[in-house]
PLY file of the C-alpha trace (Angstrom):
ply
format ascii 1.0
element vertex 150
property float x
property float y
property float z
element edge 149
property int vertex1
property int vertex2
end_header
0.00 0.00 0.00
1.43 3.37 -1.27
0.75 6.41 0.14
1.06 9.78 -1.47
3.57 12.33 0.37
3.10 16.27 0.21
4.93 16.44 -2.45
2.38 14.62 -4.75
-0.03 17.66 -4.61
1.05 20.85 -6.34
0.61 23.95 -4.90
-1.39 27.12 -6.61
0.31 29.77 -5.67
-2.40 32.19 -7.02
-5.74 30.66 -5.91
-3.70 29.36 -2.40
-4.75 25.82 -2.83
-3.36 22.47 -3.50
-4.15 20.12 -6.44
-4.05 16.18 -5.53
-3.12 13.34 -7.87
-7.00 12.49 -8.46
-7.38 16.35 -9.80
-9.42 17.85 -6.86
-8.43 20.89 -5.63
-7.74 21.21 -1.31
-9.02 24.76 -0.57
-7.63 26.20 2.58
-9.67 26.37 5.77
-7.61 27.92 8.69
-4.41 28.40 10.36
-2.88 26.29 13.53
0.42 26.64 15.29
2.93 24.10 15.93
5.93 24.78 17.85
5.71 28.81 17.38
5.52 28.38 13.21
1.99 29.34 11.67
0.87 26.54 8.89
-2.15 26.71 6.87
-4.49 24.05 6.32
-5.72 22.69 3.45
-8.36 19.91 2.58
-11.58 18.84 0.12
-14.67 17.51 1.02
-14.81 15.23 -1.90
-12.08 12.45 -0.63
-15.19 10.08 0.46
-16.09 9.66 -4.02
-12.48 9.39 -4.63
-10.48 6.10 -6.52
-7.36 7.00 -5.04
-8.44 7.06 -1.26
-6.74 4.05 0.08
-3.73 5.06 -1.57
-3.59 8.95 -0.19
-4.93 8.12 3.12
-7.14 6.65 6.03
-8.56 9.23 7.43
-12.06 11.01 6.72
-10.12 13.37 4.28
-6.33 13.97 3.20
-5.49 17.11 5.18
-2.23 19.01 4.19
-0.61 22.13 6.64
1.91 24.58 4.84
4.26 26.96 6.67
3.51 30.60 6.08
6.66 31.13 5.09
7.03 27.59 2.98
7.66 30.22 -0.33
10.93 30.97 0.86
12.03 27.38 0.95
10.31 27.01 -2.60
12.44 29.86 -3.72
15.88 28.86 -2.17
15.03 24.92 -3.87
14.25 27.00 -7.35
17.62 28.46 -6.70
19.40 25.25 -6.29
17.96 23.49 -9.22
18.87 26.39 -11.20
22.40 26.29 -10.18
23.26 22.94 -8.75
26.90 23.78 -8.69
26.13 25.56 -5.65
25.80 23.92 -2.97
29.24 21.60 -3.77
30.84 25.19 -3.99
29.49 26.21 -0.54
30.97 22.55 0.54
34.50 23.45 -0.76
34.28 26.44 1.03
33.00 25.90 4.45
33.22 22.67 5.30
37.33 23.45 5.27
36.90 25.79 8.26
34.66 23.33 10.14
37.34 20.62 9.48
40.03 22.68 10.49
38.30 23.75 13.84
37.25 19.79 14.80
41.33 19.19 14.22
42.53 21.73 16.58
39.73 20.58 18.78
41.47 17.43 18.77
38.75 15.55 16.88
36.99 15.12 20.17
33.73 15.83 21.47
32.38 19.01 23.09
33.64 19.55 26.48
30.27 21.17 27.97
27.04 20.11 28.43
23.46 21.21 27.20
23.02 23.65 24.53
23.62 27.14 25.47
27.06 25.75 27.12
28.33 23.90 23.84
27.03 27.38 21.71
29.61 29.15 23.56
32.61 26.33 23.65
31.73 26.43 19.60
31.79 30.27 19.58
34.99 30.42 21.27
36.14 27.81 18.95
35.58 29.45 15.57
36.68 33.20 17.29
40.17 31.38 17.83
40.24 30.16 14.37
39.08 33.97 13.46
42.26 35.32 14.90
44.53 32.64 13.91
43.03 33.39 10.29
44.16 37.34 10.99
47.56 36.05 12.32
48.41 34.35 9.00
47.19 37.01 7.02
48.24 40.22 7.90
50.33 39.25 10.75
50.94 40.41 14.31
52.41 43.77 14.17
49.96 44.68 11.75
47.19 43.42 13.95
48.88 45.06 17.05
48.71 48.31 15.00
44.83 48.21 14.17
43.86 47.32 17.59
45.90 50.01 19.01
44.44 52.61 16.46
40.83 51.17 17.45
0 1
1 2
2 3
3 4
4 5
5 6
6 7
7 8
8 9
9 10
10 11
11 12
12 13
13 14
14 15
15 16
16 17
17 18
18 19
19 20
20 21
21 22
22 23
23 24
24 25
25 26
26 27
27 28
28 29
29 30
30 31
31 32
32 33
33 34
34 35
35 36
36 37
37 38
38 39
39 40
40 41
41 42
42 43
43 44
44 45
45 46
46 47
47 48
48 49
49 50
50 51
51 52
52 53
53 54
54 55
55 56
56 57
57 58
58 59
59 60
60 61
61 62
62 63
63 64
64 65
65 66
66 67
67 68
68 69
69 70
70 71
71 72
72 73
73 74
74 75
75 76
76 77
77 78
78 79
79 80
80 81
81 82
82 83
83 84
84 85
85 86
86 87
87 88
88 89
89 90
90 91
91 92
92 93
93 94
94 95
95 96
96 97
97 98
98 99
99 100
100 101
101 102
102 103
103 104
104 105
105 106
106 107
107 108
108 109
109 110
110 111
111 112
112 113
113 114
114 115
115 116
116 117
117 118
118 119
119 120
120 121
121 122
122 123
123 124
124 125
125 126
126 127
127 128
128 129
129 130
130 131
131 132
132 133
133 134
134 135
135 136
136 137
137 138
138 139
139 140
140 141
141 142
142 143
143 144
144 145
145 146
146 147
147 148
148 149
């Protein structure tokens, strides 16, 4: 038994609706919130008369929830697909830093515990790869100068 995902129904921008495999259109009918995001609701009446019911779902009628701001991620996918060099570009360029940080790390784990803790060991982390960056680059008296003239 297959069942249709989200991404089986095509979204209408311009009448704010999604189309299902079987054709029939899933009109929006309100808003919830889950975990502080907004999503909007969509559904059709008409899933009782349809063929393709045991395949899209069990329930009284296949309900779909978009983010409000789900457009962005369309736009950012659009993006990728029209350049798909991209995102091995943005690997060759900073996954090296993360590397380089888990290597002076020693390639072992965080030291702290619970979030806000291991946010600031990683902070300090990349600040002292920051400097050592500015070190090898313009060097130390040059540094020494600019902080003295700051």
């Amino acid at each position: 038994m297959c069942r249709y995902s989200n991404a089986d129904f095509r979204y209408d921008a311009k009448a704010n609706e999604y189309i299902c495999p079987a054709g029939e259109r899933l009109t929006y009918r309100y808003d919830s919130e889950e975990k502080g995001k907004t999503l909007h609701v969509y559904w059709t009446s008409r899933c009782s008369d349809c063929p393709l019911k045991a395949d899209c779902t069990t329930g009284k009628e296949r309900r779909i929830k978009r983010w409000e701001k789900e457009h962005i991620l369309e736009a950012a996918a659009a993006e990728l697909k029209k350049q798909p060099e991209a995102m091995r570009r943005r690997k060759e360029i900073v996954e090296h830093p993360y590397a380089t940080i888990k290597h002076c790390m020693g390639a072992t784990h965080f030291v702290m515990k619970r979030l806000p803790n291991v946010r600031a060991e990683m902070s300090l982390h990349v600040l002292a790869y920051n400097l050592r960056r500015v070190i090898n680059i313009i060097g130390v008296p040059k540094l020494m100068a600019e902080l003295q003239a700051a």
